[in-house]
Biopython code that builds the backbone (N, CA, C, O; Angstrom):
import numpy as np
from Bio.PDB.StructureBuilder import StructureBuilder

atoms = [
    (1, "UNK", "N", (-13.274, -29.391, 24.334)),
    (1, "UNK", "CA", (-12.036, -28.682, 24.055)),
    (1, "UNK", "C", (-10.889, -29.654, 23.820)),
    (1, "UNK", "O", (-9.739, -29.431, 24.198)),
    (2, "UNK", "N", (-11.315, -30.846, 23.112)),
    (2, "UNK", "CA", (-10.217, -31.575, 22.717)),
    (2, "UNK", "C", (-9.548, -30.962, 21.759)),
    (2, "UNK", "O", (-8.330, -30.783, 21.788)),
    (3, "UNK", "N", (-10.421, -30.552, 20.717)),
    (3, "UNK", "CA", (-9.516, -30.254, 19.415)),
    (3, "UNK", "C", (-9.702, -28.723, 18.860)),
    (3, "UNK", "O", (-10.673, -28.061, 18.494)),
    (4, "UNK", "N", (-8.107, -28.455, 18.994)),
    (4, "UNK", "CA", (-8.351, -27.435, 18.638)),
    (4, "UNK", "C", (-7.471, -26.727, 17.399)),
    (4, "UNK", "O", (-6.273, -26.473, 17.523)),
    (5, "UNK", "N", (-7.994, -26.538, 16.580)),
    (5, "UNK", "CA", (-7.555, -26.008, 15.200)),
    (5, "UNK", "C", (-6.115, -24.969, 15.818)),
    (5, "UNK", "O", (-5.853, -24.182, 16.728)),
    (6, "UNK", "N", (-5.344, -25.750, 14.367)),
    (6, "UNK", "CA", (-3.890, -24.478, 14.835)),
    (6, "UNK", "C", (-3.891, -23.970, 13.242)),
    (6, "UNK", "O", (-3.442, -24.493, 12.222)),
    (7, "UNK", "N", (-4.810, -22.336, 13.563)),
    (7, "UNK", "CA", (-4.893, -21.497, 12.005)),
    (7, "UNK", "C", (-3.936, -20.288, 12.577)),
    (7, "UNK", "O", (-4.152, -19.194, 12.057)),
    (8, "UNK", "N", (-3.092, -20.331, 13.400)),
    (8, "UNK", "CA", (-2.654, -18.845, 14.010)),
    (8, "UNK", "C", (-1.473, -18.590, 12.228)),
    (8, "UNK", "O", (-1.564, -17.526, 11.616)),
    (9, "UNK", "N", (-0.844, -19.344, 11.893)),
    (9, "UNK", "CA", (0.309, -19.350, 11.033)),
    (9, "UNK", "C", (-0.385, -19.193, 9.920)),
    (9, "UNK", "O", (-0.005, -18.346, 9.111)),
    (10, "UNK", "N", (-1.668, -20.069, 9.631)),
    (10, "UNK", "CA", (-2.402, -19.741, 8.135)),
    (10, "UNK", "C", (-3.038, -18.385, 8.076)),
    (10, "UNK", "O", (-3.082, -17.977, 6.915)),
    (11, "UNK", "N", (-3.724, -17.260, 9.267)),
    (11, "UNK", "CA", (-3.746, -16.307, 9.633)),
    (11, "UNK", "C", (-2.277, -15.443, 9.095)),
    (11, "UNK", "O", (-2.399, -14.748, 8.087)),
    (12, "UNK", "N", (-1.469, -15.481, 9.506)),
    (12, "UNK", "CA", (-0.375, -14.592, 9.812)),
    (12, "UNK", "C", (0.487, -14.678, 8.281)),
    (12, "UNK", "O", (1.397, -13.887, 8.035)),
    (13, "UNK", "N", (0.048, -15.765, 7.301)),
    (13, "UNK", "CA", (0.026, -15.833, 6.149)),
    (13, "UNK", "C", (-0.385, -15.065, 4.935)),
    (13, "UNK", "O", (0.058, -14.639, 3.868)),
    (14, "UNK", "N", (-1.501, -15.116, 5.685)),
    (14, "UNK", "CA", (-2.793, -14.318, 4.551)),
    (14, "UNK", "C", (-2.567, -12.654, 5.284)),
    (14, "UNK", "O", (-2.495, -11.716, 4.491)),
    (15, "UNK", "N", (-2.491, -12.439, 6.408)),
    (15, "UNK", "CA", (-2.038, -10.994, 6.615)),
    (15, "UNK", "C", (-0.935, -10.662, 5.789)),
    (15, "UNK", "O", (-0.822, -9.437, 5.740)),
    (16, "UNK", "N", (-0.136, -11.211, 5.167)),
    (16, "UNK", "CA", (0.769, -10.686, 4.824)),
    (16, "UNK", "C", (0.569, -10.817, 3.497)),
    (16, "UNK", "O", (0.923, -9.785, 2.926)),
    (17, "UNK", "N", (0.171, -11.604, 2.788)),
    (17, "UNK", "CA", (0.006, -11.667, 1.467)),
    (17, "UNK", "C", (-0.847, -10.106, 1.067)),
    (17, "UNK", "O", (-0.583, -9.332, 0.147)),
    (18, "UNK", "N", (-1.845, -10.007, 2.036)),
    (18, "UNK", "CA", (-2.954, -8.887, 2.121)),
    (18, "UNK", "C", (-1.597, -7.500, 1.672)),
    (18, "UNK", "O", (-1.324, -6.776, 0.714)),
    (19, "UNK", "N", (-1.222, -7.704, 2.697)),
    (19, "UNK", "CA", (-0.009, -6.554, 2.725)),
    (19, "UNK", "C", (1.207, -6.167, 1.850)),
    (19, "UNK", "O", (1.961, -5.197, 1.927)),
    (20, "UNK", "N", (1.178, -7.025, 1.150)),
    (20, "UNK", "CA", (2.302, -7.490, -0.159)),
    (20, "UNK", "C", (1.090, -7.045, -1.431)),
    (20, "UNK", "O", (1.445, -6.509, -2.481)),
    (21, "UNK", "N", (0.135, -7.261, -1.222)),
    (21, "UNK", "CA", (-0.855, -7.183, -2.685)),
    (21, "UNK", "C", (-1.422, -5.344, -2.078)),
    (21, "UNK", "O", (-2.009, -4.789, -3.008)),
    (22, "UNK", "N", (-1.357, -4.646, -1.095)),
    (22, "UNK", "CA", (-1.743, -3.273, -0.892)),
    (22, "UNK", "C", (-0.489, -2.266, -1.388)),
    (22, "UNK", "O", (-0.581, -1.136, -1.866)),
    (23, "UNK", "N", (0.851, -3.158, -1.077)),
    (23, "UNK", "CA", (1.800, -2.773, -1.278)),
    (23, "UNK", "C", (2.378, -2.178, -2.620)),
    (23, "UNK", "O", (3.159, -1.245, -2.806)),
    (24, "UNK", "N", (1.733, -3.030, -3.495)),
    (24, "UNK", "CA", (1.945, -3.476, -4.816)),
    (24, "UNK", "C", (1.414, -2.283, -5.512)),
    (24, "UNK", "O", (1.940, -1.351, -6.120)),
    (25, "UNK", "N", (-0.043, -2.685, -5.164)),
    (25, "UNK", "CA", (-1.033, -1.559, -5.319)),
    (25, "UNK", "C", (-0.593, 0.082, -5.338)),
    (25, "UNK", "O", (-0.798, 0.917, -6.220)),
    (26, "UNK", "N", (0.041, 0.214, -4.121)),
    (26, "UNK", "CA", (0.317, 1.288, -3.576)),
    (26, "UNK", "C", (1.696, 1.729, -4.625)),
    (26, "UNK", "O", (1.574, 2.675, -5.403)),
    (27, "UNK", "N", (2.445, 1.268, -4.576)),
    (27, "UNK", "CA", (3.700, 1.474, -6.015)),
    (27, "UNK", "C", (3.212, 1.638, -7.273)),
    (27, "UNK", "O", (3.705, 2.452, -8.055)),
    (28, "UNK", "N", (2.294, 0.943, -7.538)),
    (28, "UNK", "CA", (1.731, 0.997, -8.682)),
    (28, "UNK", "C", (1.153, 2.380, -8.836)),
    (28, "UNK", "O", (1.792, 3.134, -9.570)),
    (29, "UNK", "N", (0.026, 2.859, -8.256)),
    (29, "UNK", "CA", (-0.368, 3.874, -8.527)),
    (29, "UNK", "C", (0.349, 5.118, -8.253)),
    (29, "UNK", "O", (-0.024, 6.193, -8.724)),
    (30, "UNK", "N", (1.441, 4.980, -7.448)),
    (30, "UNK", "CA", (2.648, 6.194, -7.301)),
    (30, "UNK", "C", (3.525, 6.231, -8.292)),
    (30, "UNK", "O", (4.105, 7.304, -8.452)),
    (31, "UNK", "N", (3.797, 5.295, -9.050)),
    (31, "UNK", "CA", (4.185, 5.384, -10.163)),
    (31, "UNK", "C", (3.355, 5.769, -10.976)),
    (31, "UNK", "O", (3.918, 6.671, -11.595)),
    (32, "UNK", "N", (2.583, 5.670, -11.271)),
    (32, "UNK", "CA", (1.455, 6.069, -12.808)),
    (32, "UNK", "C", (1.217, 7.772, -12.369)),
    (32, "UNK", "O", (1.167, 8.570, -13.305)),
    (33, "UNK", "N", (1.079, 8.282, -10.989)),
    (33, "UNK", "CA", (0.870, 9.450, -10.702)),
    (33, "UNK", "C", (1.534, 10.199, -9.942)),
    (33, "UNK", "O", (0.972, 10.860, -9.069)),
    (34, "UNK", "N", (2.687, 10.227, -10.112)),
    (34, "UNK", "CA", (3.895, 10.383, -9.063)),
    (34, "UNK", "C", (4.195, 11.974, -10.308)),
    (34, "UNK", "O", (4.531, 13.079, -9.883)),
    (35, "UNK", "N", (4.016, 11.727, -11.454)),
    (35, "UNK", "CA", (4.393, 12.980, -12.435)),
    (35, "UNK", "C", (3.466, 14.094, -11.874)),
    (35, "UNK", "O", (3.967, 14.984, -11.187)),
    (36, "UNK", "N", (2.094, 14.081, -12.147)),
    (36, "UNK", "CA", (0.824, 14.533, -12.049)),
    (36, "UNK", "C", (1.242, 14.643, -10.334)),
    (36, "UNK", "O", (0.860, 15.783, -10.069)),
    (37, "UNK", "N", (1.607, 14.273, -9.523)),
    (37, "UNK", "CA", (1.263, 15.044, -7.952)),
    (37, "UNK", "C", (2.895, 16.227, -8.531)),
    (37, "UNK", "O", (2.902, 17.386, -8.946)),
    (38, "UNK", "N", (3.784, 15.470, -8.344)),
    (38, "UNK", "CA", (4.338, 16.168, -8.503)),
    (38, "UNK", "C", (4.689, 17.526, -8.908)),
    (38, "UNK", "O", (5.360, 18.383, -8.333)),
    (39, "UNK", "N", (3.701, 17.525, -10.735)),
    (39, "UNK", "CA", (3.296, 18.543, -10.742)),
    (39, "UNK", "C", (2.844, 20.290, -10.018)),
    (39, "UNK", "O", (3.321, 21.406, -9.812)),
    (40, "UNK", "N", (1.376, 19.334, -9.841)),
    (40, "UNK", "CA", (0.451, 19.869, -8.559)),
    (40, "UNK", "C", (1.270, 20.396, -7.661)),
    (40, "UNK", "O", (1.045, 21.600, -7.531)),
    (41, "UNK", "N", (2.277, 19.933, -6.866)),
    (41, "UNK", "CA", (3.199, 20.744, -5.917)),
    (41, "UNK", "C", (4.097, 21.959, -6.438)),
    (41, "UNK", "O", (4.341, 23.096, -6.035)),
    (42, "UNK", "N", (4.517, 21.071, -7.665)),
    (42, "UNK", "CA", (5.517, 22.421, -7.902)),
    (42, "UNK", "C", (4.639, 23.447, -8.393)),
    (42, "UNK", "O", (5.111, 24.584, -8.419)),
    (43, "UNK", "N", (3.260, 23.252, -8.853)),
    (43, "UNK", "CA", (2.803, 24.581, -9.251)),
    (43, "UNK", "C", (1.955, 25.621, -7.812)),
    (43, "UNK", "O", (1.609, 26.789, -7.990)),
    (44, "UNK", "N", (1.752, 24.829, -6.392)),
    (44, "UNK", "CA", (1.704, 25.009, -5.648)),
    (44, "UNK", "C", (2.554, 26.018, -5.076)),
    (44, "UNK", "O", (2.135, 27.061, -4.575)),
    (45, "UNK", "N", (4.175, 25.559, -5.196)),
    (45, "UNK", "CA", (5.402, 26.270, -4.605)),
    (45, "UNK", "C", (5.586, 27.174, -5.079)),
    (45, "UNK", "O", (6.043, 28.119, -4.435)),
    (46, "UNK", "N", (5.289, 27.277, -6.496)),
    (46, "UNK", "CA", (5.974, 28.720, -7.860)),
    (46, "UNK", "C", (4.435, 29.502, -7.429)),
    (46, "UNK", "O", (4.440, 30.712, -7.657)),
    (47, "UNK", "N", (3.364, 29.038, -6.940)),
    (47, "UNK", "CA", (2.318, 29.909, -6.707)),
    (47, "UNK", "C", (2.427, 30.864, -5.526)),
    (47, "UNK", "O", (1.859, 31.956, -5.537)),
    (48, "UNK", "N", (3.183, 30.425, -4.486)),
    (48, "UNK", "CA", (3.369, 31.199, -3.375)),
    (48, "UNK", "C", (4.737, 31.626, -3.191)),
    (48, "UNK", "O", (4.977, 32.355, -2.229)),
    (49, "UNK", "N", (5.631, 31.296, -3.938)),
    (49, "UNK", "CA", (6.619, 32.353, -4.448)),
    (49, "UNK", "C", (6.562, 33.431, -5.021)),
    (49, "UNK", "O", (7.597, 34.041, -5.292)),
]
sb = StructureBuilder()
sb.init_structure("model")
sb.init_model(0)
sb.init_chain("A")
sb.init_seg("    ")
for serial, (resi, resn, name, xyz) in enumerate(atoms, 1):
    if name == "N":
        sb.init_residue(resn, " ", resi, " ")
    sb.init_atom(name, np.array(xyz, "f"), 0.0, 1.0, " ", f" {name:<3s}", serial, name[0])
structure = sb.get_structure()
């Protein structure tokens, strides 16, 4: 137990990159289908009106 690797920061790096690239992801496809849900709801609401 002399040596011991310090990855806690290269860890806590890549979590976040992870989280920045899901993020991305996640905007992305709410944008491309944000019309289309939208939709879907309002014809939802005018259906039970």
């Amino acid at each position: 137990m002399m040596y011991l690797p310090r990855e806690e920061g290269q860890g806590l790096v890549e979590y976040a990159l992870i989280l920045v690239l899901v993020a991305i992801v996640v905007i992305v496809v709410l944008r491309l289908l944000g019309p289309m849900i939208a939709n879907v709801f309002s014809d939802i609401i005018s259906g039970l009106s």
